[in-house]
C-alpha positions as CSV (number, residue, x, y, z in Angstrom):
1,X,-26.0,28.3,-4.3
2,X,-22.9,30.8,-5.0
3,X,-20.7,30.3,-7.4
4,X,-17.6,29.0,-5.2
5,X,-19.5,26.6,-3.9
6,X,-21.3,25.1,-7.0
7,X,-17.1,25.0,-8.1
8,X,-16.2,22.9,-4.9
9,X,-18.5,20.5,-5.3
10,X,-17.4,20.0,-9.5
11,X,-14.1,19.4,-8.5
12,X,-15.4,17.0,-5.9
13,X,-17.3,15.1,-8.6
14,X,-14.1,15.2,-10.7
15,X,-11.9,13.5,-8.7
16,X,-14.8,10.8,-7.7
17,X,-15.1,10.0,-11.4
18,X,-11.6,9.8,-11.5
19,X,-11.1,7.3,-8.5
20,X,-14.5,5.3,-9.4
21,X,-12.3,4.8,-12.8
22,X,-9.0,3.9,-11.2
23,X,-10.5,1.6,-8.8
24,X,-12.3,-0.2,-11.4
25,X,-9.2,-0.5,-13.2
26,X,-7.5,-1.9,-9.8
27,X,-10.2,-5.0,-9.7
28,X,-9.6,-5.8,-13.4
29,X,-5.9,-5.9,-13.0
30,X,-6.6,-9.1,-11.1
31,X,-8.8,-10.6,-13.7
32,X,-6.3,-11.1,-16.7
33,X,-5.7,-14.5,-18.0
34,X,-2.4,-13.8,-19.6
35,X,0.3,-15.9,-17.5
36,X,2.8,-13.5,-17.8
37,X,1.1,-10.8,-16.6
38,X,-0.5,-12.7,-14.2
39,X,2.5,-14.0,-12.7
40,X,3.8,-10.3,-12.5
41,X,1.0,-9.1,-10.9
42,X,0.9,-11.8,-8.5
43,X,4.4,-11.2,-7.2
44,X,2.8,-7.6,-6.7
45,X,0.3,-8.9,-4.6
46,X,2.5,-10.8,-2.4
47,X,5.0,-8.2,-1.9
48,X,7.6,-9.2,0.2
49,X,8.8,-7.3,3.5
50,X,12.3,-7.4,3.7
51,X,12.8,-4.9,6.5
52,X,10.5,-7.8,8.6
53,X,12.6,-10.4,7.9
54,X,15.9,-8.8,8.5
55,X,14.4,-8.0,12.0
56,X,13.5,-11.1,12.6
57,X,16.9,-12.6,11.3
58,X,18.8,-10.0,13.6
59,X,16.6,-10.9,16.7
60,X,17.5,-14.8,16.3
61,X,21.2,-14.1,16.1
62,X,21.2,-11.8,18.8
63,X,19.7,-13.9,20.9
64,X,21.5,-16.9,20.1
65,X,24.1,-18.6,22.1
66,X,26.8,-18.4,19.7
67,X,29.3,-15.4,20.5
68,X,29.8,-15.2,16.9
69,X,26.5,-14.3,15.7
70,X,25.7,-11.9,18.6
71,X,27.5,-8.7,17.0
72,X,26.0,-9.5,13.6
73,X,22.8,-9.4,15.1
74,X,22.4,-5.9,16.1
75,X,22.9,-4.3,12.9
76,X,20.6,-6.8,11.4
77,X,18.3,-5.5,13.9
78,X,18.7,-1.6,12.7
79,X,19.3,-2.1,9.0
80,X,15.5,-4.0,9.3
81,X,13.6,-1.3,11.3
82,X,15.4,1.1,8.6
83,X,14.0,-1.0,5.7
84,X,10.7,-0.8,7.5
85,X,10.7,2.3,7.1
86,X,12.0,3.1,3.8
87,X,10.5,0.0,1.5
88,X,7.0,0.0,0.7
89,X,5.6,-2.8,0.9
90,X,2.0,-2.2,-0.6
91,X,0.2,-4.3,-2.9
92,X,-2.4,-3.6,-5.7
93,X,-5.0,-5.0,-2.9
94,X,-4.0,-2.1,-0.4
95,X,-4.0,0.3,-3.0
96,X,-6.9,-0.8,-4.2
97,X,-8.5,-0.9,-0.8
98,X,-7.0,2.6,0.1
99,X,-8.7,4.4,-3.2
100,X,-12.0,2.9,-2.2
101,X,-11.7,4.2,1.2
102,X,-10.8,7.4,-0.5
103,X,-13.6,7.2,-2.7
104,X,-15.8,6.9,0.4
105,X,-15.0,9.8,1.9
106,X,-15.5,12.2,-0.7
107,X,-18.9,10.5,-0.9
108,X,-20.0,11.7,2.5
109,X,-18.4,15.2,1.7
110,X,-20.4,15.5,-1.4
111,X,-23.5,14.2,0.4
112,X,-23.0,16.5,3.2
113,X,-22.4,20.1,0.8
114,X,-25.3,19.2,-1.4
């Protein structure tokens, strides 16, 4: 095997140490019995969506009877797909779940150079 290759395939087992270690670290996050902690990193876990909600909120004014609440709704409407867009909204679990997927692939690309 030539040199550049044998290199490629280092670096691949390099970074699938390094996400092996940070997904471990991900699914012992979850384990840790201190209340504190645990409440903070349950708030992470059930990250809230306010661009979803704003939607929502601007879809029941708009289409609600009173004349009032009709203009407020539309820019409800935008400032929510904007917040979509903008907030993140991940939690540990979908990063978590993202760096196993990850993990995965370079897996099958080591698999299929060796």
């Amino acid at each position: 095997m030539d040199e550049g290759a044998r290199q490629g395939i280092d670096k691949i087992k390099k970074v699938r140490d390094s996400l092996h270690r940070r997904a471990k670290i991900y699914s012992e996050l979850g384990k840790i019995d201190d209340r504190g902690t645990a409440r903070a990193l349950g708030s992470l876990q059930r990250a809230p969506a306010p661009g979803k909600k704003i939607t929502k909120i601007g879809f029941i004014f708009l289409l609600s009877p009173d004349p009032f609440t009709t203009p407020l709704g539309i820019p409800m409407i935008i400032a929510g797909k904007y917040l979509e867009k903008v907030y993140n909204g991940a939690t540990i679990k979908d990063v978590g779940q993202e760096t196993k997927n990850f993990f995965s692939d370079y897996s099958h690309l080591k698999n299929k150079m060796s």
